[in-house]
C-alpha positions as CSV (number, residue, x, y, z in Angstrom):
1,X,-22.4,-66.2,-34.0
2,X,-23.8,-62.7,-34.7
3,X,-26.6,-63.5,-32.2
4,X,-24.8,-64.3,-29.2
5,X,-22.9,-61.0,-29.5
6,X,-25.5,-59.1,-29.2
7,X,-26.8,-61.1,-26.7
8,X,-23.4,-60.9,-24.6
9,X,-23.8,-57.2,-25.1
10,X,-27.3,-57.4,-24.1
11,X,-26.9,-58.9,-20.9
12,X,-23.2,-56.8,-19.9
13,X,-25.0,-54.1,-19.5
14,X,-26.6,-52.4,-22.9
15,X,-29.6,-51.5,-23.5
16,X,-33.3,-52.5,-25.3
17,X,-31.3,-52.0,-28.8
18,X,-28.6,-54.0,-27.6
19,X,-25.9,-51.3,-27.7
20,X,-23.3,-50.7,-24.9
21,X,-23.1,-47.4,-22.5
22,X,-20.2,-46.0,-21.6
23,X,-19.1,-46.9,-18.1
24,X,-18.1,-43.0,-16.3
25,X,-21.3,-41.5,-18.4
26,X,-20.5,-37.9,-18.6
27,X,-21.7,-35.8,-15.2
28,X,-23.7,-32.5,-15.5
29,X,-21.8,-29.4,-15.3
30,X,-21.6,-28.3,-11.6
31,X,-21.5,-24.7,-9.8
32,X,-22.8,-21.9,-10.0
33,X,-25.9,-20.9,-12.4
34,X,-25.7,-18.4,-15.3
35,X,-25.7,-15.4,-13.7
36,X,-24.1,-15.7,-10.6
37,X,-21.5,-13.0,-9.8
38,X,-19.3,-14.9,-7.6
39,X,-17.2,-15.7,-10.5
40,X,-16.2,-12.2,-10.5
41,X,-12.8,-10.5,-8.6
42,X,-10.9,-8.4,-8.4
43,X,-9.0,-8.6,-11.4
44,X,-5.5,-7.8,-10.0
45,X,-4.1,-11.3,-11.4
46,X,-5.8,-11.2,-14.5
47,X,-4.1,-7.5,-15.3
48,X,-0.6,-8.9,-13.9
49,X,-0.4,-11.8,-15.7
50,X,-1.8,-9.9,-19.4
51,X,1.5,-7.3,-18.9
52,X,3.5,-10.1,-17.7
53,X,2.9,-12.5,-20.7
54,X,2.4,-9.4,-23.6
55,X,4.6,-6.8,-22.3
56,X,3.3,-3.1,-22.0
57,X,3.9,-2.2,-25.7
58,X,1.1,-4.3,-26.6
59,X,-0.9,-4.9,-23.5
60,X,-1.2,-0.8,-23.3
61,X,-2.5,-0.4,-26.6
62,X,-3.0,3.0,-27.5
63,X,-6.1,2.9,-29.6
64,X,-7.9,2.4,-25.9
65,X,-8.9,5.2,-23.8
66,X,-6.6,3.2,-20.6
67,X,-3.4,2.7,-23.2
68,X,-4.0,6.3,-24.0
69,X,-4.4,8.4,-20.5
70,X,-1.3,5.5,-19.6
71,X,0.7,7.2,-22.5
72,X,0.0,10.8,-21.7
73,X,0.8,10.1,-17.9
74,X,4.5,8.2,-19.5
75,X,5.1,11.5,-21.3
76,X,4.2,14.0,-18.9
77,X,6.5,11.9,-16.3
78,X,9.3,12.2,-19.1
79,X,8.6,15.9,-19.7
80,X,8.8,16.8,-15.7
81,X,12.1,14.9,-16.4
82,X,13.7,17.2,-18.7
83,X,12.5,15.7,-21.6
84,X,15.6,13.1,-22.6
85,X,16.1,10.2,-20.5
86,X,18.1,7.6,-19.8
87,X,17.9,4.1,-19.9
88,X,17.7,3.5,-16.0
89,X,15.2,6.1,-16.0
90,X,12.7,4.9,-19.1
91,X,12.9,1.2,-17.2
92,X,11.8,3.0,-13.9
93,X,9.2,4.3,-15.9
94,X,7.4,1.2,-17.5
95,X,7.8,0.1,-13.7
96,X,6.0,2.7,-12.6
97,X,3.4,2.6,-15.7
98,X,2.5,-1.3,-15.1
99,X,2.5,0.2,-11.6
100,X,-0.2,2.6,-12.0
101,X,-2.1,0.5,-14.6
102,X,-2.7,-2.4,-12.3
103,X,-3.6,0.1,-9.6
104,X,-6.2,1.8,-10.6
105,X,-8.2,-1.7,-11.9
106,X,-7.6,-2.7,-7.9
107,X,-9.2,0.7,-7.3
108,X,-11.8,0.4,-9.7
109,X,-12.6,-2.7,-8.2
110,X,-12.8,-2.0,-4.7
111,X,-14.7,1.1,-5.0
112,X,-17.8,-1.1,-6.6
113,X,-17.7,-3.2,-3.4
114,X,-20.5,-2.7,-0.9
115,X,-17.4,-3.1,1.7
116,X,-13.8,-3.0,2.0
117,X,-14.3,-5.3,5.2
118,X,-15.0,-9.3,5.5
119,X,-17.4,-9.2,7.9
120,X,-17.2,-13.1,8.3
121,X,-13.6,-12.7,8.9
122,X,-13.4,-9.4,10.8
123,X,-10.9,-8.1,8.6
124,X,-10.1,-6.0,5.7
125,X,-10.5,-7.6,2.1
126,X,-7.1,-9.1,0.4
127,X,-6.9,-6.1,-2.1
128,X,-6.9,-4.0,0.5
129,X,-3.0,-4.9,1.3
130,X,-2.3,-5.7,-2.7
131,X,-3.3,-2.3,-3.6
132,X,-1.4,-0.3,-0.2
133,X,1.4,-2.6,-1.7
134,X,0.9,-1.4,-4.9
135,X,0.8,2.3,-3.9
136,X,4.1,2.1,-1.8
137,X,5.6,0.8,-5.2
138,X,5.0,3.3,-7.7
139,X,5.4,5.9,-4.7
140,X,9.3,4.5,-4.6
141,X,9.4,4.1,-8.3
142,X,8.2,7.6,-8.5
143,X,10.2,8.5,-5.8
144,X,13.8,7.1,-7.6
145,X,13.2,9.5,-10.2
146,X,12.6,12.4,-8.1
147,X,10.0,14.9,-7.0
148,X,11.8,18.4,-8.7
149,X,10.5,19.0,-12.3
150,X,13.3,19.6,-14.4
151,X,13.5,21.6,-17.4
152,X,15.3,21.1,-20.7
153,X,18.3,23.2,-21.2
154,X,17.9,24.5,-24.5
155,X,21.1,25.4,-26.5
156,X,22.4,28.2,-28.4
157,X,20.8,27.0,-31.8
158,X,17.3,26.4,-30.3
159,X,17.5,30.2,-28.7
160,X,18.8,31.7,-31.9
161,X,15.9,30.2,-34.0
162,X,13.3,32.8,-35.2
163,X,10.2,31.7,-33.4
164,X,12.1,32.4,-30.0
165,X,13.7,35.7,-31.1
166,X,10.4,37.3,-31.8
167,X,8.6,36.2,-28.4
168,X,6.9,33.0,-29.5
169,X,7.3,29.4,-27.7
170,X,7.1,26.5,-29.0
């Protein structure tokens, strides 16, 4: 009985042992080779989709130097602000820091390219119009919060404190 299994497997297609192959045997991988760079863009997604999914808090970590020149740009916007702001204004802000942080890795991008143009296509690359899109945003997000620098009123107290009666600044 053993026998004419292996036989039946034998002539269904195994092989010299008498074992069966698979039917779909696996394919070899396909594209490009190790090395290619047409793998690579332009990132824009990629950078969207990390502050989408983490949020800035932890997407813009501050132990990197891009989490921390994003960070001194969020606190010099709220110091031209007067220094306390409000909630409409700090949302405006993370707008206008996602803004800003997906910007510049369009612009880092695009200025490593040969060309800006498809020369197959006789037209400027997609980027292009993401990153002029981008820039008209944080320009209006910039622009809501307004182009005067403001200074912090100090009070009474804070003018009355010995550091400011003798000359000295904080």
């Amino acid at each position: 009985m053993k026998a004419i299994e292996n036989t039946v497997a034998f002539i269904s297609g195994g092989d010299s042992r008498g074992l069966l192959e698979p039917e779909n045997p696996p394919k070899a991988a396909q594209g490009a080779p190790k090395g290619n760079q047409n793998r690579l863009k332009h990132g824009v997604h990629a950078v969207t989709r990390a502050v989408k999914a983490l949020g800035t808090n932890r997407a813009l970590d501050r132990r990197t130097a891009t989490g921390k020149a994003l960070a001194c740009w969020r606190q010099d916007l709220i110091d031209d602000l007067g220094g306390d702001v409000s909630t409409q204004q700090d949302a405006i802000i993370s707008f206008a820091i996602k803004t800003k942080l997906i910007l510049d890795s369009v612009d880092v991008w695009l200025l490593k390219q040969p060309s800006r143009i498809d020369k197959q296509k006789r037209a400027g690359l997609p980027p292009v119009r993401e990153r002029q899109s981008l820039g008209d945003a944080l320009a209006r997000y910039l622009a809501m919060l307004g182009l005067e620098r403001r200074h912090k009123v100090k009070t009474l107290g804070e003018l009355l404190q010995p550091d400011h009666v003798n000359g000295k600044a904080d």
